[in-house]
C-alpha positions in Angstrom: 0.0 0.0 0.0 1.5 3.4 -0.8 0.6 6.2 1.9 1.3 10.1 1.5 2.6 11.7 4.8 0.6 14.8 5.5 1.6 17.0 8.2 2.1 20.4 9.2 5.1 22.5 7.9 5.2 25.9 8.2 6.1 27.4 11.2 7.9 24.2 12.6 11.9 24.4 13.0 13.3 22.8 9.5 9.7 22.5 7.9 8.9 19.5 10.5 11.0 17.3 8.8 12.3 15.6 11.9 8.4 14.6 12.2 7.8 13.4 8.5 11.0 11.8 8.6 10.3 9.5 11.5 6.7 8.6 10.7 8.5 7.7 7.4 10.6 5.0 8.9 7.7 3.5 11.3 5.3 3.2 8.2 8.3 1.3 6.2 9.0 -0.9 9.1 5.5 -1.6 9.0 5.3 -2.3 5.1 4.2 0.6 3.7 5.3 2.0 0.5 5.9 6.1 1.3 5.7 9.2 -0.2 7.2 11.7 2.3 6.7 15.3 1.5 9.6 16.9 3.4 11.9 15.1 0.7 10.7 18.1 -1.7 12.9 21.3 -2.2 10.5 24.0 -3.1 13.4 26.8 -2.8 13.2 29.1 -5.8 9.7 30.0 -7.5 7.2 27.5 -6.6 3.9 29.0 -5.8 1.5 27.7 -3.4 -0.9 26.7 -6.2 2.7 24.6 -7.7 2.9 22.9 -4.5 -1.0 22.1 -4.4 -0.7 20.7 -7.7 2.0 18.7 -7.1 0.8 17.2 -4.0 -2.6 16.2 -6.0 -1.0 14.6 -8.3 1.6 12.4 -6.1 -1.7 11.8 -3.8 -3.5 10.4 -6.8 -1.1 7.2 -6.9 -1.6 6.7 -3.0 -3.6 4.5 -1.7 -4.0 6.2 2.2 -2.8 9.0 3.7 -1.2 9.1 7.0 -2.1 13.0 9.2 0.6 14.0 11.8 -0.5 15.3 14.8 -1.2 19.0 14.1 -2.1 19.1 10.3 -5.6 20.5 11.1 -4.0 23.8 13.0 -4.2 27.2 11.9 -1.9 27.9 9.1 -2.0 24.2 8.0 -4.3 25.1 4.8 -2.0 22.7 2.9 -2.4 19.8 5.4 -6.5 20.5 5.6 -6.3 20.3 1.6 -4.7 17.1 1.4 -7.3 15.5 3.8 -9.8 16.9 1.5 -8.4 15.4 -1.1 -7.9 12.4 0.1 -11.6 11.9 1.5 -12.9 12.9 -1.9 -11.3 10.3 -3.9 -12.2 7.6 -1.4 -8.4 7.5 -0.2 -7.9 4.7 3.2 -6.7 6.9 6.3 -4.2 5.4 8.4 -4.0 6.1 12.6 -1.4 5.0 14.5 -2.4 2.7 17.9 -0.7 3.1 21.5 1.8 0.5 20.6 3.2 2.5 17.4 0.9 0.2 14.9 -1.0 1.9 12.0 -4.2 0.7 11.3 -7.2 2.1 9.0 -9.0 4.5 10.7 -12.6 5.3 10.2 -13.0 9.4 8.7 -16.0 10.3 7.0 -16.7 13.0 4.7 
């Protein structure tokens, strides 16, 4: 199963990476196939509609999504995008349990 990490960046030290990074390495221990966000370089002249785009289209050949804590926060419009997204094209959501497990996690629309 692939699975796009969505998570706050802006704001955070580093753009959060730390925080992508590790949830990274859980869900491939676990399996999962990832696409982690924070690998991107947007330095130059992207715009915020480039990055939108580009985030649709990667999330388009996910399967689930996986939210770190914070994406719904103020600020976050690009995290609270991406779980629109995902919930309209019928994408799995993916929690993870006390014990550090990810499981599918019931969201409705």
């Amino acid at each position: 199963m692939k699975v796009f990490i969505s998570g706050p960046m802006k704001g955070y030290p580093n753009f959060n990476k730390e925080a992508f990074d590790q949830a990274e390495k859980e869900l491939i221990q676990q399996g999962y196939t990832v696409f982690n966000p924070a690998w991107m370089d947007f330095s130059g002249e992207w715009t915020k509609q480039d990055k939108r785009a580009i985030d649709a289209a990667i999330m388009s050949r996910c399967d689930a999504v996986y939210q770190l804590p914070g994406w719904d926060g103020l600020g976050n419009s690009g995290s609270r995008m991406e779980c629109a997204f995902a919930q309209g094209a019928g994408m799995i959501f993916l929690e993870k349990d006390a014990n550090g497990f990810f499981f599918v996690a019931n969201k409705e629309n």
